[in-house]
N, C-alpha and C positions, 0 to 999 in steps of 0.2 A: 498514555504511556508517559511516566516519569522518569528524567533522567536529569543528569546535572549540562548546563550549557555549554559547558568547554567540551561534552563528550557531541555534541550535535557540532558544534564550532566544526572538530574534527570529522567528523561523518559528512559535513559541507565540504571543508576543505577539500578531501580526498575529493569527492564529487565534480567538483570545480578543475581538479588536475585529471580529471578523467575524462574534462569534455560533456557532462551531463548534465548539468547546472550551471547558472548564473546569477552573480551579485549584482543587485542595482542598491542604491541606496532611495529612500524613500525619498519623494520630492516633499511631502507634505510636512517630513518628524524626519530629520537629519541623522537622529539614533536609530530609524528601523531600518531595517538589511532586507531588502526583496529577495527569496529566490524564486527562479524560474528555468522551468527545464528547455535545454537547448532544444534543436534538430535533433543532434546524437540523441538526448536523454529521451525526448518523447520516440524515436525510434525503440530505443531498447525498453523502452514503458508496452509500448504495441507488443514486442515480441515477447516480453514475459508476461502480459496477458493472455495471447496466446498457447503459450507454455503451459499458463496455468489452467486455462480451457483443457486444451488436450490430455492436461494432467490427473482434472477431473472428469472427463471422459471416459478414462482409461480403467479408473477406479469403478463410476459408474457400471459399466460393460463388463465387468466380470461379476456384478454383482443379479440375480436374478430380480423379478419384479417386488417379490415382498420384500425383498430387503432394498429396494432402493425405496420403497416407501418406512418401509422402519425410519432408515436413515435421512430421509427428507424431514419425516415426523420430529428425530431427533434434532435435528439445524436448524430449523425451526424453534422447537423450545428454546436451544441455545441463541440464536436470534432475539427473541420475544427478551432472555434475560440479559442480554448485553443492552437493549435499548431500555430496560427497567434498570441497568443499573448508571445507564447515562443519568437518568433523570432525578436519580438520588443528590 
């Protein structure tokens, strides 16, 4: 994902005043900025993986067996071409 740095600057910052992250500065290169997720952040990391479990769950369960095999067959392909198009 591309984006310009002052739009992540911000998407830190906010982060930072949320309690969810934290800046260290690099010991090694004075110009690099650590982050790392607080207590709060890896809390709310847990609970929206969570989220996202049940989420998929939920989808799965209404779906009968052929079509959750369609749809695996499909995520898969999609899989297989996100990591062919990493290696581009």
């Amino acid at each position: 994902m591309k984006f310009p740095m002052s739009t992540a600057t911000g998407v830190i910052d906010r982060m930072v005043e949320g309690g969810w992250v934290c800046r260290d500065r690099s010991l090694k290169d004075r110009r690099v900025v650590e982050v790392r997720l607080t207590k709060r952040g890896r809390e709310a990391l847990r609970q929206m993986e969570e989220m996202g479990m049940a989420f998929c769950d939920a989808i799965l369960n209404a779906l009968d067996e052929k079509d959750q095999n369609a749809m695996l067959d499909i995520l898969q392909k999609a899989a297989r071409n996100v990591r062919f198009e990493r290696n581009l």
